[in-house]
DRENRORO-637964 format. One line per 3 residues: number of its first residue (from 1); their letters; for each residue x, y, z of N, C-alpha, C. Coordinates in steps of 0.05 Angstrom, whole numbers, padded with zeros to 5 digits. Layout:
! DRENRORO-637964
NUM = a = X/Y/Z/X/Y/Z/X/Y/Z  ...
***
This chain:
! DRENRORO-637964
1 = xxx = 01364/01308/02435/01349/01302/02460/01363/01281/02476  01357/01280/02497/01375/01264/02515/01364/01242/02521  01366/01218/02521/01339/01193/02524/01350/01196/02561
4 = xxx = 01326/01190/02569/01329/01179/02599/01313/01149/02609  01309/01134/02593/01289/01118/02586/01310/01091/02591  01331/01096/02592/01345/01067/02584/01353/01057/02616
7 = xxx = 01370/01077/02622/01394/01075/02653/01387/01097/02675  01391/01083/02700/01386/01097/02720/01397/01127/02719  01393/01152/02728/01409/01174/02722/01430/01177/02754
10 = xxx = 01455/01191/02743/01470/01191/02761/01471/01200/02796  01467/01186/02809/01460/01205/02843/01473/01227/02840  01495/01237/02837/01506/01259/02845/01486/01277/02811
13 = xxx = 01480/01278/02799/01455/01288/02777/01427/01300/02791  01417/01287/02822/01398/01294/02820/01387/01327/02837  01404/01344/02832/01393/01367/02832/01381/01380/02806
16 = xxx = 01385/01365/02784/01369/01367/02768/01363/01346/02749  01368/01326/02759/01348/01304/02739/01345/01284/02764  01320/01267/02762/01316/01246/02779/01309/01226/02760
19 = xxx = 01307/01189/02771/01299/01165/02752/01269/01166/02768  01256/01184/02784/01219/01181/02796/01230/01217/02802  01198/01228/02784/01197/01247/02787/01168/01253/02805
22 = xxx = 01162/01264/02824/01133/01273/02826/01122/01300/02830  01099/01303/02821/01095/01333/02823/01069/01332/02844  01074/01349/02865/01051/01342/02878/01061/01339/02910
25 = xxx = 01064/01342/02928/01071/01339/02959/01057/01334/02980  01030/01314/02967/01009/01296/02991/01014/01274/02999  00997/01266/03001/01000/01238/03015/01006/01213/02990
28 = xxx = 00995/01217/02966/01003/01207/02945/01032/01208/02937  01046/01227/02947/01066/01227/02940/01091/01217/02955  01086/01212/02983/01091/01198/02999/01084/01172/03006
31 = xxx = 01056/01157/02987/01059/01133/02991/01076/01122/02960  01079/01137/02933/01087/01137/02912/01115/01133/02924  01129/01144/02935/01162/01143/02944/01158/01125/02963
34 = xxx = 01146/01107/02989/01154/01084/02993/01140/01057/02975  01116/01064/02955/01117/01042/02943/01141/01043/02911  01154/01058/02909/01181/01057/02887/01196/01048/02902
37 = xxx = 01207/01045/02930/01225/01039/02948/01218/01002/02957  01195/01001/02954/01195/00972/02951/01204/00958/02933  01211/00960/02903/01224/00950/02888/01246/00958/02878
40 = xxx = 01255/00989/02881/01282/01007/02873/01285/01013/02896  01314/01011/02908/01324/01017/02928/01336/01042/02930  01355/01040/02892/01364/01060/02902/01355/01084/02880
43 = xxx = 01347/01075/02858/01337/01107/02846/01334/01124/02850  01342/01142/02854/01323/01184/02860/01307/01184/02855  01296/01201/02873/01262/01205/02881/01261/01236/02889
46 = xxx = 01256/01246/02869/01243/01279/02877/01219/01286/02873  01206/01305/02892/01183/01309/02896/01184/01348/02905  01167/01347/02884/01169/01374/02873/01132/01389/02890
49 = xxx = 01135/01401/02913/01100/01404/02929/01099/01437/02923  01079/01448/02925/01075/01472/02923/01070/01473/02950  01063/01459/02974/01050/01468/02994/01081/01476/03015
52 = xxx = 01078/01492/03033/01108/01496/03054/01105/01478/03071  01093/01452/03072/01099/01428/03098/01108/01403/03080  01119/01393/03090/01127/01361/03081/01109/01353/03078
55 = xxx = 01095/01328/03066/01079/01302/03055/01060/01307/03092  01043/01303/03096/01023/01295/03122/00997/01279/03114  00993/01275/03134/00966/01266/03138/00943/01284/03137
58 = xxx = 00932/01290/03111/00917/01308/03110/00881/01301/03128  00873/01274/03129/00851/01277/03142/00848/01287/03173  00875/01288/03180/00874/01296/03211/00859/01327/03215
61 = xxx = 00880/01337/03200/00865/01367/03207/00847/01379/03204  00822/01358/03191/00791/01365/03201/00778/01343/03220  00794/01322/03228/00785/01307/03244/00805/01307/03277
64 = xxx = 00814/01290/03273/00832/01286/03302/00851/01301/03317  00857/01320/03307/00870/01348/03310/00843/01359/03327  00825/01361/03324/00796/01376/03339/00782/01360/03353
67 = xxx = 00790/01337/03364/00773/01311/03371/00788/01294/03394  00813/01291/03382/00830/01276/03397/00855/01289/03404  00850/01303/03434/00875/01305/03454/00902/01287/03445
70 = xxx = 00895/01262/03453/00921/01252/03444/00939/01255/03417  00917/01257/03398/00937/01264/03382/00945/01304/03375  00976/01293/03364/00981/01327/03360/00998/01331/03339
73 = xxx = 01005/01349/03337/01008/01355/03309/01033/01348/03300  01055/01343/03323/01073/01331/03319/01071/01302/03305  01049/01292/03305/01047/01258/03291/01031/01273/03267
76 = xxx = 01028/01294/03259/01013/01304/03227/01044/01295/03205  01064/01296/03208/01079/01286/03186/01081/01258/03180  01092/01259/03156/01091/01229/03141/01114/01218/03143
79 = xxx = 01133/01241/03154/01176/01232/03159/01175/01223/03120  01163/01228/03105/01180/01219/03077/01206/01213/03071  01210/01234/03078/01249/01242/03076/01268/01230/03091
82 = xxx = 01258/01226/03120/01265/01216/03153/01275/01180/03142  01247/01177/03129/01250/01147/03128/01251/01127/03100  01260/01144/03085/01260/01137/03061/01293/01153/03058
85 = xxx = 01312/01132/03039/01335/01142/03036/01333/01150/03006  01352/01173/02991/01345/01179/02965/01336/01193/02956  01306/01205/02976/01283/01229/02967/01297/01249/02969
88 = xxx = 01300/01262/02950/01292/01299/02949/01272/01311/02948  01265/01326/02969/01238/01346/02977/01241/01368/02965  01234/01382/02953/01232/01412/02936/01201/01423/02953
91 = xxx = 01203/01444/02967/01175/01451/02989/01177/01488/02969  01148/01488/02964/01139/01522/02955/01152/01520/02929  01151/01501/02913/01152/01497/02887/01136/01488/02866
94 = xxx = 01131/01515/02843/01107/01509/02832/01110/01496/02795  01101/01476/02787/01111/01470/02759/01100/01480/02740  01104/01492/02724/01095/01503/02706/01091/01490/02672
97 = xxx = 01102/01468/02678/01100/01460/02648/01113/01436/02645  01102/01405/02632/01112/01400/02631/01125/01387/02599  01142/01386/02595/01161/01382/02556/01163/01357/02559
100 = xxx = 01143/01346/02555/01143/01302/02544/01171/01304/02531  01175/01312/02505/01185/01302/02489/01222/01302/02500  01225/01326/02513/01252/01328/02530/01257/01315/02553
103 = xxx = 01229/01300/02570/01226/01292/02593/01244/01309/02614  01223/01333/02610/01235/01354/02633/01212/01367/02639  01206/01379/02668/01192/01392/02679/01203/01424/02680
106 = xxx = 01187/01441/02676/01184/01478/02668/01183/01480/02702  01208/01503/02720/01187/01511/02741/01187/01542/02744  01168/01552/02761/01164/01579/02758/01184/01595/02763
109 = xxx = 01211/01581/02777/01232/01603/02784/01242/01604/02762  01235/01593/02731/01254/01586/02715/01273/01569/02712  01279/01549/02723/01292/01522/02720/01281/01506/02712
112 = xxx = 01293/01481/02696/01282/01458/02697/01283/01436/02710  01273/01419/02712/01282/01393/02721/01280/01355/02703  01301/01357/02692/01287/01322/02683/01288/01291/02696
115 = xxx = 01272/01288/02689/01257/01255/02700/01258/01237/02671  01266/01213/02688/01267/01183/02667/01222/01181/02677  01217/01181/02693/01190/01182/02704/01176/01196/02719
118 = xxx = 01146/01203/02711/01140/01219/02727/01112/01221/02735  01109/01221/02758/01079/01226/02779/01066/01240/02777  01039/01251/02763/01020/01275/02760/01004/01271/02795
121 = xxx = 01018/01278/02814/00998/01283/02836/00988/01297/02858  00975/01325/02836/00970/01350/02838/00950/01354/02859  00922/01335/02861/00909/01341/02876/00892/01360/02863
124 = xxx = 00874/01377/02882/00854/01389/02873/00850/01415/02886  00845/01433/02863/00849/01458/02873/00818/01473/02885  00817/01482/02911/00796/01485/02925/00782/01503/02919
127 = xxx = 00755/01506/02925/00731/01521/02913/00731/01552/02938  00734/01577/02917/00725/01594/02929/00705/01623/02927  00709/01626/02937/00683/01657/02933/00692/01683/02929
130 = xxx = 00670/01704/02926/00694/01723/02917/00701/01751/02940  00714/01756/02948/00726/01778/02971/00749/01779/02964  00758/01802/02990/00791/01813/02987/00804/01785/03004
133 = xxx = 00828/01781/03001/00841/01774/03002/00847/01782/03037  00848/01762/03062/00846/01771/03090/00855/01746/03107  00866/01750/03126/00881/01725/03143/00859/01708/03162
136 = xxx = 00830/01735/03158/00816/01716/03166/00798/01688/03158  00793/01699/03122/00787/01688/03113/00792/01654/03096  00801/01634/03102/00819/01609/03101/00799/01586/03085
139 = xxx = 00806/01592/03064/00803/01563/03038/00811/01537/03051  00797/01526/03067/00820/01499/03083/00831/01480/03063  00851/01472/03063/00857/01449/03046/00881/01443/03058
142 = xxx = 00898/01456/03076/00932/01450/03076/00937/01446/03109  00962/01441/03114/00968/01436/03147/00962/01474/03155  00978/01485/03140/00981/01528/03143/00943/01534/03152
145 = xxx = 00932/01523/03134/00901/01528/03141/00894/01519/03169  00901/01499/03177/00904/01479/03206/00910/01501/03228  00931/01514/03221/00942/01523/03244/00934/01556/03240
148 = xxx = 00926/01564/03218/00915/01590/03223/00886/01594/03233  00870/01565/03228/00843/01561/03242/00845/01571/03267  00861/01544/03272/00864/01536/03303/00869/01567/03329
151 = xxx = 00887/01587/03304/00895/01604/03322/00869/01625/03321  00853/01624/03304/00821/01638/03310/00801/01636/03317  00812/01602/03337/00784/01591/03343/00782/01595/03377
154 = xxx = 00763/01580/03387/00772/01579/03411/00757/01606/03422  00759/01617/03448/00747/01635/03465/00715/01651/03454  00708/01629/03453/00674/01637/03435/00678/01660/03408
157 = xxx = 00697/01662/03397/00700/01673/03371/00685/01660/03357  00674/01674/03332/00652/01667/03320/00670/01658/03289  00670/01638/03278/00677/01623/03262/00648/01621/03236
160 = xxx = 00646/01629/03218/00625/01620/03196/00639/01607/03180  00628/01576/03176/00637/01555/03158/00622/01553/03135  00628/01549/03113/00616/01557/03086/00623/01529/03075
163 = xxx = 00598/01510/03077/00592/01484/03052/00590/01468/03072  00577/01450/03065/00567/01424/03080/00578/01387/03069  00602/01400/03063/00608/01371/03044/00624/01358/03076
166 = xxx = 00647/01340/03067/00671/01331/03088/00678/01356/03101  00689/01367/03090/00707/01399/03106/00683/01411/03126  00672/01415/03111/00653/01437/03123/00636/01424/03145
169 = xxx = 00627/01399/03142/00617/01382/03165/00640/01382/03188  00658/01369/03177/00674/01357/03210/00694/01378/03217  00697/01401/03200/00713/01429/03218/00684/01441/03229
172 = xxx = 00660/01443/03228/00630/01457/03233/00642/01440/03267  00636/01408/03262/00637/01396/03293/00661/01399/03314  00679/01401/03294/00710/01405/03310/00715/01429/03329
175 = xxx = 00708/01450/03310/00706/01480/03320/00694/01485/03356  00661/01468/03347/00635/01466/03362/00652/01456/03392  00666/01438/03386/00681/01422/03409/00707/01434/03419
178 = xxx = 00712/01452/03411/00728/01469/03418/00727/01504/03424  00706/01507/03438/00698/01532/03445/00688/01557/03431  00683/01547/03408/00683/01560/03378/00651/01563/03380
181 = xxx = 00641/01590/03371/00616/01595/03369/00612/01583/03336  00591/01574/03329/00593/01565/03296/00570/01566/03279  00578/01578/03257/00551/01582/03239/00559/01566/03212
184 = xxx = 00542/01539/03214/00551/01529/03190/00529/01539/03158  00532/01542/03137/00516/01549/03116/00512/01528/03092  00496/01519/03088/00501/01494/03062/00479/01499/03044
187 = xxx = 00474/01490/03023/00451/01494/03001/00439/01479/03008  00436/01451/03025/00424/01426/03018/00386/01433/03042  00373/01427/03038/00341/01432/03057/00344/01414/03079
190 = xxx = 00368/01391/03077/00376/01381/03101/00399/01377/03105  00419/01385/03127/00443/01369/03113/00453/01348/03115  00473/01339/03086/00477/01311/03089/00451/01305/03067
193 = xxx = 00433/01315/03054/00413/01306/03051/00421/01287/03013  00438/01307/03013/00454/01300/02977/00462/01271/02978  00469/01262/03007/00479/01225/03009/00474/01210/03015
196 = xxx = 00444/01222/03037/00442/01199/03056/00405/01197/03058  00398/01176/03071/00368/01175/03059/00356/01197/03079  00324/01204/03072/00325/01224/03099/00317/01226/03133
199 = xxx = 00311/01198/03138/00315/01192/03162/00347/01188/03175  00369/01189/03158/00393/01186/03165/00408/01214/03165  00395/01233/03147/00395/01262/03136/00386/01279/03168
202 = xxx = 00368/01274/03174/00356/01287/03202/00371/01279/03222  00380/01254/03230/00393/01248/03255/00422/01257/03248  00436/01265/03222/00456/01272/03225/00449/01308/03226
205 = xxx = 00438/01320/03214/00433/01348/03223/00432/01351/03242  00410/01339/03259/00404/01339/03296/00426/01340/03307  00444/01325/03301/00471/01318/03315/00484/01355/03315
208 = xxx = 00490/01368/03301/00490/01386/03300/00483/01405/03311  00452/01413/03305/00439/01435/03322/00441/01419/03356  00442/01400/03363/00444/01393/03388/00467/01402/03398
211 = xxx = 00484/01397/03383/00522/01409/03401/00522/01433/03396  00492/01446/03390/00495/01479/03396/00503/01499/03366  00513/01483/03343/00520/01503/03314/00491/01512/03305
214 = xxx = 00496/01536/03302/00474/01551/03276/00474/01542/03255  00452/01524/03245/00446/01523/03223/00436/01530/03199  00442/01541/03171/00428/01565/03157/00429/01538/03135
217 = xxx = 00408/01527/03132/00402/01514/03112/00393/01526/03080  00392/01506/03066/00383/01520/03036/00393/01552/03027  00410/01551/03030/00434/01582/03028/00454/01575/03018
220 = xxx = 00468/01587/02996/00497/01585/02988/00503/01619/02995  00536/01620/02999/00552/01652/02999/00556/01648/02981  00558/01679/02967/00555/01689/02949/00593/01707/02948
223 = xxx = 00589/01718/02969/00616/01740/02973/00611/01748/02994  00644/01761/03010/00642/01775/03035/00663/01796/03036  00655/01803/03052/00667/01839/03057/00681/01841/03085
226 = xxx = 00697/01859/03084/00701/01865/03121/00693/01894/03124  00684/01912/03150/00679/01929/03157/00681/01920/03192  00699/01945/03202/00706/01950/03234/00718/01924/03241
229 = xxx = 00726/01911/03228/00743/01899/03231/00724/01862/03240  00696/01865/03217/00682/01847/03220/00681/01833/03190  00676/01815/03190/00672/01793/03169/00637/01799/03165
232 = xxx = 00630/01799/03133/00604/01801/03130/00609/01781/03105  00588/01756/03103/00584/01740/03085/00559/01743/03073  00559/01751/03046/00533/01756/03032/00524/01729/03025
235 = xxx = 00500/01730/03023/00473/01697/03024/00469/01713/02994  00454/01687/02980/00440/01690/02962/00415/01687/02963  00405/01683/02985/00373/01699/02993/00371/01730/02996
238 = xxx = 00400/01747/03000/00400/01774/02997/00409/01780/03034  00410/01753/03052/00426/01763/03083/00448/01765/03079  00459/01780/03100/00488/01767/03111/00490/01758/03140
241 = xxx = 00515/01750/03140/00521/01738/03168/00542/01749/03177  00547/01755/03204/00579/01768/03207/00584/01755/03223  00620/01752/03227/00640/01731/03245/00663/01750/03245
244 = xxx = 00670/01726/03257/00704/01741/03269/00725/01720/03245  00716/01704/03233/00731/01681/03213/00715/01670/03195  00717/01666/03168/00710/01660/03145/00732/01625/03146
247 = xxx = 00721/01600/03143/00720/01583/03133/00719/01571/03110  00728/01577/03084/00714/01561/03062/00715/01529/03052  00697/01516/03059/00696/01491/03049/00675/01466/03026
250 = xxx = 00687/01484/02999/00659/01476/02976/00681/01457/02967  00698/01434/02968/00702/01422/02954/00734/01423/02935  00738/01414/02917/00766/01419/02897/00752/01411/02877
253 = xxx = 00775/01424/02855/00768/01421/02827/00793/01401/02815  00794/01383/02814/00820/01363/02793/00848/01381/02786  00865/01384/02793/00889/01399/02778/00900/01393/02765
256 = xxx = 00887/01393/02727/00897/01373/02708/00910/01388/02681  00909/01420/02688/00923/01437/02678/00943/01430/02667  00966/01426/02681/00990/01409/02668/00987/01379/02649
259 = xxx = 00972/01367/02654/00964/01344/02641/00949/01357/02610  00931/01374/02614/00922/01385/02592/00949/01394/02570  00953/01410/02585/00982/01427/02575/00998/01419/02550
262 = xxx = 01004/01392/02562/01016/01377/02556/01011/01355/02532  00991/01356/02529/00978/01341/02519/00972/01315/02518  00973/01305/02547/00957/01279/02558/00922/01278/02563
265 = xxx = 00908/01256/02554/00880/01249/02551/00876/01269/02574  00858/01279/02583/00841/01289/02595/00811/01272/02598  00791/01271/02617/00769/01264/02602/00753/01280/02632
268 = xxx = 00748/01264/02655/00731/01278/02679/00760/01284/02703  00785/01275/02694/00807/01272/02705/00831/01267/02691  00859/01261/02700/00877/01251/02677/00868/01224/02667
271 = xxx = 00871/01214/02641/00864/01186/02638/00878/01167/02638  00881/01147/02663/00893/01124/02654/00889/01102/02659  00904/01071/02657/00903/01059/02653/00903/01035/02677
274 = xxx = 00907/01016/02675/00901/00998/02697/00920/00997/02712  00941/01008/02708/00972/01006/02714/00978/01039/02728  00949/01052/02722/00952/01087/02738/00974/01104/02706
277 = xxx = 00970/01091/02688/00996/01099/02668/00974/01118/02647  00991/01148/02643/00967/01161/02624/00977/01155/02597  00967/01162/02582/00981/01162/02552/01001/01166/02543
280 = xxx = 01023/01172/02559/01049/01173/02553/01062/01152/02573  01078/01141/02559/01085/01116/02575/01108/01118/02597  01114/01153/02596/01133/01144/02624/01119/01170/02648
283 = xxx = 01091/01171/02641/01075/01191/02660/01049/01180/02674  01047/01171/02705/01035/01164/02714/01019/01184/02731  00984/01182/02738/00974/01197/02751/00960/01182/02778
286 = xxx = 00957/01200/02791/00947/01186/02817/00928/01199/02835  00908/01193/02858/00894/01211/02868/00872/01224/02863  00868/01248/02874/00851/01266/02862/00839/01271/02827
289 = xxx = 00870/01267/02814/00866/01273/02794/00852/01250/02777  00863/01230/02783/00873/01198/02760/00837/01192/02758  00828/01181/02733/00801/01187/02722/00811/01151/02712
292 = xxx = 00800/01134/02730/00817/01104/02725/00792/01084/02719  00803/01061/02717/00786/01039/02705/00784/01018/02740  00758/01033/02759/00758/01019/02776/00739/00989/02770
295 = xxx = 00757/00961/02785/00743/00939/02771/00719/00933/02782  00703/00948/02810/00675/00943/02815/00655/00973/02806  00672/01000/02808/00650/01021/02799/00659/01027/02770
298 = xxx = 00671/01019/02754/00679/01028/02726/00692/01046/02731  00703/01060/02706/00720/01080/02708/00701/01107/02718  00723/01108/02737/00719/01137/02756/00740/01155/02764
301 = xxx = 00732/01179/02778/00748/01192/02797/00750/01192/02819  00755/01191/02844/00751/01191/02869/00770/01210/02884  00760/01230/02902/00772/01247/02927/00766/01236/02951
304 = xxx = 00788/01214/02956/00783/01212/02986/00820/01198/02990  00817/01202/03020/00839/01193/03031/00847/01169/03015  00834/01153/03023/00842/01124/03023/00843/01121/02992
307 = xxx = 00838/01123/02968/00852/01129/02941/00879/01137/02944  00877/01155/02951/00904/01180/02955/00924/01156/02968  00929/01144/02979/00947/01123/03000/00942/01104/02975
310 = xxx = 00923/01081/02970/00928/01059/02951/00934/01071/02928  00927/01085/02915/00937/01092/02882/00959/01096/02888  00973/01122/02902/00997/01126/02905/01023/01100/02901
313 = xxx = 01012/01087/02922/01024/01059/02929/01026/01048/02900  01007/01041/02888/01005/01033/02862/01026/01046/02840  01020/01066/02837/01035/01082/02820/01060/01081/02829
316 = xxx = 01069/01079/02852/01094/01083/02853/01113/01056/02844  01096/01025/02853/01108/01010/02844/01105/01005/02817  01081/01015/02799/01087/01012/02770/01104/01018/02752
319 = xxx = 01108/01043/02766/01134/01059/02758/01153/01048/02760  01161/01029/02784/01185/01009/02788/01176/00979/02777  01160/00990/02754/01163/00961/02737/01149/00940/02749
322 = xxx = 01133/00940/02772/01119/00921/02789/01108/00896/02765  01096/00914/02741/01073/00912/02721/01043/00890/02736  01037/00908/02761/01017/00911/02766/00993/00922/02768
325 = xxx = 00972/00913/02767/00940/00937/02762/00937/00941/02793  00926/00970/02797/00908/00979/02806/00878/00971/02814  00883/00953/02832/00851/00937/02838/00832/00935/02860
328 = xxx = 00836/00955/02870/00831/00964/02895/00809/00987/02882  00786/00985/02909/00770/01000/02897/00762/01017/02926  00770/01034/02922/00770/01054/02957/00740/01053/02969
331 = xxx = 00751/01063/03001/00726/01065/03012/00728/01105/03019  00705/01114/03024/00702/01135/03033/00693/01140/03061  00704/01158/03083/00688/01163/03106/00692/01195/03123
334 = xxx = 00675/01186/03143/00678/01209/03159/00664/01202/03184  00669/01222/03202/00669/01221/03236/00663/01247/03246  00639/01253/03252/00621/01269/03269/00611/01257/03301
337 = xxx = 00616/01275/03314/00603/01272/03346/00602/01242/03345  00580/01227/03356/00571/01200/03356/00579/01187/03327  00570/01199/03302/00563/01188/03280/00591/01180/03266
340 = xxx = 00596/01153/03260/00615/01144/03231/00603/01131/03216  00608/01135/03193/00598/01128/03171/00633/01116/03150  00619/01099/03130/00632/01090/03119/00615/01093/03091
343 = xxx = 00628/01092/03066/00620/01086/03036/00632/01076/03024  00621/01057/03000/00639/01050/02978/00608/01050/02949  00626/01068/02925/00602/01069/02908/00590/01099/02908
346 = xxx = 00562/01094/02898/00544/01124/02902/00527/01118/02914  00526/01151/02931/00511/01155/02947/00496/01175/02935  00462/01168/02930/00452/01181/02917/00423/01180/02928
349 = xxx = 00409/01195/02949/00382/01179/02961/00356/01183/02937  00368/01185/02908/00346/01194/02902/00345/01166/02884  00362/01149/02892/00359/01126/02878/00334/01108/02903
352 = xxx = 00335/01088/02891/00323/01063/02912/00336/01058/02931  00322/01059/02950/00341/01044/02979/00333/01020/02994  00342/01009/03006/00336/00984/03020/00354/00998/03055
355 = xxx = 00346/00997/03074/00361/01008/03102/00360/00984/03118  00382/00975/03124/00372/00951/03147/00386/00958/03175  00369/00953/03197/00388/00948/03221/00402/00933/03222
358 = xxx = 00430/00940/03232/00454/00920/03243/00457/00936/03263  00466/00918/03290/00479/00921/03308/00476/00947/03315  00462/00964/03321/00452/00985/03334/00467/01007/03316
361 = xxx = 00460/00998/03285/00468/01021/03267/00447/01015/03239  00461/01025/03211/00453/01015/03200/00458/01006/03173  00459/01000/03154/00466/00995/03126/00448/01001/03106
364 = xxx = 00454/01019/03087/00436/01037/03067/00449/01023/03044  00437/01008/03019/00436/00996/02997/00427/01016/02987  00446/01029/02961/00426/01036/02945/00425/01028/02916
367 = xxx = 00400/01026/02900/00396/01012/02880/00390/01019/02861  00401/01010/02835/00394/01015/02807/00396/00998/02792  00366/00990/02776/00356/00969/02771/00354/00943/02783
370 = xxx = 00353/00948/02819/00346/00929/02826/00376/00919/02837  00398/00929/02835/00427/00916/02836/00444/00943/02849  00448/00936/02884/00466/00955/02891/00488/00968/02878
373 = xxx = 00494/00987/02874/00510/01004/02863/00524/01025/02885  00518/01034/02905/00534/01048/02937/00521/01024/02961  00546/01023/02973/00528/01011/03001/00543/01045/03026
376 = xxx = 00531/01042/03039/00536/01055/03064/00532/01050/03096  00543/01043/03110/00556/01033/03142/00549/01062/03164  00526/01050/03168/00519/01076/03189/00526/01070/03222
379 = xxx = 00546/01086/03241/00551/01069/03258/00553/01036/03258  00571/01022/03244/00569/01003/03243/00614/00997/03229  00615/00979/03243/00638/00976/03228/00645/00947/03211
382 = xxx = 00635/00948/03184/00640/00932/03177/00665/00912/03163  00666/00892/03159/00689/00874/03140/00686/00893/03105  00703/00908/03101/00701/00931/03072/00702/00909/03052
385 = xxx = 00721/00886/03064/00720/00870/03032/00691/00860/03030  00676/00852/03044/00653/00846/03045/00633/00862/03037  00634/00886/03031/00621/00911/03020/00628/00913/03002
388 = xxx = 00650/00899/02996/00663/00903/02954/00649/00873/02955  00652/00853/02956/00638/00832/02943/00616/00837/02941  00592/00845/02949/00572/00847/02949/00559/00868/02921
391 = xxx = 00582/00891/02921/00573/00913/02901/00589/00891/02869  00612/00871/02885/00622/00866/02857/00605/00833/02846  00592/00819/02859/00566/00805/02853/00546/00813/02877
394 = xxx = 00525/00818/02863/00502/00829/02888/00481/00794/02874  00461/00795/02895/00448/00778/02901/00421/00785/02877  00412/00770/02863/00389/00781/02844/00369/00787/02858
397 = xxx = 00356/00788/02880/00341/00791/02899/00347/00811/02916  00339/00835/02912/00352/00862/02928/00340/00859/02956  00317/00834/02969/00317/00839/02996/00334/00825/03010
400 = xxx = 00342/00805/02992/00362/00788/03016/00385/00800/03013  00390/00819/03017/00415/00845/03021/00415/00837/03045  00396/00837/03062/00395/00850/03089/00401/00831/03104
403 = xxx = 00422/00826/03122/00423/00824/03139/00461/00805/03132  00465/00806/03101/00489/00803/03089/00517/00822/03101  00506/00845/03106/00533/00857/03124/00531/00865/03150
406 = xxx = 00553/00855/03165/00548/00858/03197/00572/00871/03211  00575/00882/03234/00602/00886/03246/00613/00865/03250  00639/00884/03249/00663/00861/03243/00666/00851/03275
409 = xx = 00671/00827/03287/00678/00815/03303/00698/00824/03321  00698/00829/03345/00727/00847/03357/00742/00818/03363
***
């Protein structure tokens, strides 16, 4: 066996071995290659994506892409490669396996590749339903989904959006604002109702049926069909609905297949350590996947942007020996019509709540045993570190919460 553990591997080597390996081609993987570039200048850096675009900005293309004129899609890349010297990009490459003990990666064309280190940052594979296989029908998750939307939206074409989580909310509004007839479908009796209390649950629905979308509440799809060249989505009340475009947006599942494989901890995610490091000491995970020891919500998982950017970051300098923790504890959000919202924690309205007005918005505490555990920023923009102090000592007195977080000062 070949150790790669000791010395940098040779530049002219890295078409098939790199000293930072990553698997994965998001945004994790592009903040992983400039936070290794803050302490290794010059090591190899390959990044191995299954998706056909470079590293981007994935929250755009359910938000500011459909919202904001100014921006365009030309500012959707991350320049990885542009601005980072060293990276190798491998695009429409899928790994199949990876051999700890050889420190080599399996890929589906049959090659290998080895790494002195390597990045698990797979992301999460998206939830779908069952039909044929059709260009109308689009699993969103990628920039390709972006632009095949885009090209079915528009001139009152009828678009059915399927789930009411992030995706399915702010492509439902995006569409709406862009000439798109829209039928959104969610399980929830309100939506939004799974996070938010239900006076905050109704004004964000309203927001909705006001900009004109159909709403089919308390309904999940089941499967859909085409006939004459129509989209039919079967309900599990026994309707259907027909469109000119199928939407799917229920969410991702962890992509920890390879980590299993392999035989790294598993547990709700890959498992690791304070350092983003899983059980094998030269395999770090990040993102979607990484199942970590957060220091105000305990160990968790989290899908949101802003993970995906700090862990990355993290991981990439651990990897370069930083021997720093992971101490950051993300925020979650989103942006509908009028409404932004912010989170950090759970959102759960079936816990206790405390709601206070601020500044012509509001702040939702919610409580267990008496001791915030999620806060949430309703129209309101608050100081975030101020939302982590509070969840990371809260006040023994759950009323004098109120009036503790305010907008931030312009």
């Amino acid at each position: 066996m070949v150790d790669y553990t000791s010395e940098k591997l040779n530049p002219q080597d890295t078409a098939r071995a790199y000293d930072y390996l990553i698997i994965g081609g998001g945004m994790v993987a592009d903040t992983a290659a400039r936070g290794i570039r803050e302490r290794d200048l010059f090591g190899s850096i390959g990044i191995l994506s299954a998706d056909s675009d470079e590293p981007y900005t994935r929250p755009a293309l359910t938000k500011k892409l459909w919202t904001d004129s100014t921006f365009t899609q030309d500012q959707v890349a991350l320049n990885t490669t542009k601005e980072l010297k060293g990276v190798t990009l491998k695009l429409n490459t899928t790994v199949t396996a990876i051999e700890r003990e050889n420190h080599r990666v399996q890929l589906k064309d049959g090659t290998s590749i080895r790494y002195k280190k390597l990045l698990l940052a797979t992301g999460g594979e998206p939830t779908k339903i069952d039909g044929p296989d059709d260009e109308h029908v689009i699993v969103f998750r990628e920039w390709s989904d972006y632009r095949r939307l885009r090209n079915f939206s528009g001139n009152n074409q009828h678009v059915i959006v399927v789930g009411g989580g992030y995706i399915g909310a702010e492509l439902a509004a995006g569409l709406i604002q862009n000439n798109t007839k829209v039928t959104l479908i969610y399980p929830d009796k309100v939506l939004g109702s799974s996070q938010f209390p239900a006076e905050l649950a109704k004004e964000y629905e309203d927001s909705f049926r006001e900009a004109g979308v159909n709403l089919l509440n308390n309904k999940r799809a089941e499967s859909y069909t085409k006939e004459d060249g129509k989209l039919s989505l079967q309900l599990d009340d026994g309707s259907t609905v027909q469109g000119d475009t199928i939407v799917i947006g229920l969410g991702v599942t962890p992509r920890v297949s390879l980590a299993e494989q392999s035989g790294l901890k598993v547990d709700d995610g890959v498992y690791v350590d304070e350092q983003l490091r899983t059980t094998d000491p030269d395999i770090w995970a990040a993102g979607d996947i990484a199942f970590y020891p957060d220091k105000i919500l305990g160990r968790t998982r989290i899908e949101h942007v802003d993970h995906a950017r700090k862990s990355g970051k993290a991981a990439g300098k651990a990897m370069a020996e930083s021997g720093e923790a992971y101490t950051y504890t993300p925020y979650f959000y989103s942006v509908v019509f009028s409404i932004s919202w912010k989170a950090i924690g759970t959102l759960d309205p079936s816990l206790n709540t405390i709601i206070d007005a601020v500044d012509g918005g509001k702040v939702v505490y919610y409580l267990e045993d008496d001791l915030p555990v999620g806060i949430l920023t309703w129209n309101v923009e608050p100081d975030l570190d101020s939302v982590r102090a509070i969840l990371s000592d809260p006040p023994t007195n759950p009323q004098s919460l109120k009036g503790m977080i305010r907008s931030k000062e312009k």
